[in-house]
N, C-alpha and C positions, 0 to 999 in steps of 0.2 A: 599421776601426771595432772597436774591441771591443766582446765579445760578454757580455752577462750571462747568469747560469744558477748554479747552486753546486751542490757536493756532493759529499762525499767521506765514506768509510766513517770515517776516524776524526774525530773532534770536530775542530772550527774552530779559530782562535785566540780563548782567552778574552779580557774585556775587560771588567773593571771600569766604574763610572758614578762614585764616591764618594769622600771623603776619610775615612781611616781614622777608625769610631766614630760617625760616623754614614751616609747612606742611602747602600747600595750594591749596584745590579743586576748582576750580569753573566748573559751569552748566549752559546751556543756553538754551532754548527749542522752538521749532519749530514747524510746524505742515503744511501739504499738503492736500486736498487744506482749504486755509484760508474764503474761504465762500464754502460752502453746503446745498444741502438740505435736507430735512429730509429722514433717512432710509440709506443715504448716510455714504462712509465709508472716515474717514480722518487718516494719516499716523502722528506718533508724532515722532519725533527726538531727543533726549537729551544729547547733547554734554557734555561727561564729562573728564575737564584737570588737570592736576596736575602742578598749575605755580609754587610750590611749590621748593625748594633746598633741601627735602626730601622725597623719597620714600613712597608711599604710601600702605601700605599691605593689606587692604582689602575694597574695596570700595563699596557703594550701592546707589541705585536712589531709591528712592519711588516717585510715581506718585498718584496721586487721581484723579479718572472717578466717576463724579458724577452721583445720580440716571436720566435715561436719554441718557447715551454713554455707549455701551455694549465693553467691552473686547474682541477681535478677538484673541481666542485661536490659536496658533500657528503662530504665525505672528510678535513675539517679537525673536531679534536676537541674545540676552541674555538670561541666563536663571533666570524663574522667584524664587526667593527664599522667597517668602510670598507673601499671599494673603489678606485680611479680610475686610468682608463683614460689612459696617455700615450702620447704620439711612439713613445719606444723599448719600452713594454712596460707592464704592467699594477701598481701597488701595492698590497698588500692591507694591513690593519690589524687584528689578533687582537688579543681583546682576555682578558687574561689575570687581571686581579683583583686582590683584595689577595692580597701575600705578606708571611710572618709573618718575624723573621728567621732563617736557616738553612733556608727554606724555596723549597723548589723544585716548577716545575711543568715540561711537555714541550708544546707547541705542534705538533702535525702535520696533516700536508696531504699531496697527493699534486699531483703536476702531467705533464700528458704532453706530450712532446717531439714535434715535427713531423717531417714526413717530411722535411725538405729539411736537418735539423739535422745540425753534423757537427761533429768538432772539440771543441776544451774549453770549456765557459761557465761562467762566474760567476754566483753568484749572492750576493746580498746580504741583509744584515738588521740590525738596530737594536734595538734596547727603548728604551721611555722608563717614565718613573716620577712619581706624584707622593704627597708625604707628607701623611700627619692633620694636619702644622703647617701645611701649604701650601707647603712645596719640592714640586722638581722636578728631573729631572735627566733624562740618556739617556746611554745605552751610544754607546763606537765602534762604528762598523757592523763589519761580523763578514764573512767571505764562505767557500765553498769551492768547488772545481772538483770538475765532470763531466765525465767523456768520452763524447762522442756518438759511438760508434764506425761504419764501414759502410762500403759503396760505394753504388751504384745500389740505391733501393729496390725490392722486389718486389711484385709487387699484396696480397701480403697484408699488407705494411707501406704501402701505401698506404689498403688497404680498401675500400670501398664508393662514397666521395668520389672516391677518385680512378679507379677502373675506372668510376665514370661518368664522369667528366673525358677520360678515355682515350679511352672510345669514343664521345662527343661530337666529342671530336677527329679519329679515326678518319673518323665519319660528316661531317662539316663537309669533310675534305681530297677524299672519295671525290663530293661533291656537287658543291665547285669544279671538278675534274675532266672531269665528265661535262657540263657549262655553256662548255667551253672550245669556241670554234669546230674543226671540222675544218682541216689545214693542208692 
């Protein structure tokens, strides 16, 4: 199954919405730092511009964090205008405004990766658009890779969840245990 997540230190693949002369968004996406390890929190970017010769009237990023990279409530510097929760992971919807043309804005968030995370993910994102005439359009989705780097996490890469987890576990094996009839 592959795995979603994105990010890398240099810009994404750009990606046009438009026909030359009138509306055109493009998005590029980013991500700090580009290797990580688990538990660890990385920064996404999403440059969104209008190379367009028309005004753009309301514009939106959606992003997709797969199951695996948690969402860092309050840490996005847009505000968020949708949520929804799926199967494979979470889609958020920022909502980004009018842009004028030649005009650009930066969408960021933060999101933290889980302990059990390893490996490289994808992650993805879009813009859509719509005009004062009543067009519309959207960007191809964009993505870029992370590496979740590691081995065996350590309790402070697990933290607090998981050393109670641990010694739940602990306490649960040492009770079955001492329950066992004599042989």
């Amino acid at each position: 199954m592959a795995r979603f997540l994105a990010a890398s230190l240099s810009w994404g693949l750009m990606l046009a919405s438009g026909a030359e002369g009138g509306p055109s968004l493009v998005i590029a996406k980013r991500a700090h730092p580009a290797v990580l390890f688990p538990a660890e929190t990385v920064r996404f970017a999403i440059e969104v511009r209008n190379d367009g010769t028309e005004a753009l009237r309301l514009v939106h990023v959606y992003d997709f964090l797969a199951n695996g990279c948690t969402f860092v409530h309050g840490s996005n510097n847009v505000v968020m205008t949708g949520h929804w929760s799926m199967e494979q992971g979470e889609l958020f919807q920022f909502g980004v405004g009018p842009l004028a043309p030649g005009e650009k804005r930066t969408v960021l968030f933060d999101a933290r990766v889980a302990v059990w995370a390893r490996g490289a993910w994808v992650n993805y994102a879009l813009g859509e658009f719509r005009t004062a005439a009543g067009g519309a359009g959207c960007t191809p989705m964009v993505s870029t890779e992370l590496q979740v780097a590691g081995g065996i996490p350590t309790l402070s890469e697990l933290g607090l969840a998981g050393l109670a987890v641990g010694l739940f576990t602990a306490m649960l094996t040492r009770l079955r245990r001492s329950r066992r009839p004599p042989r």
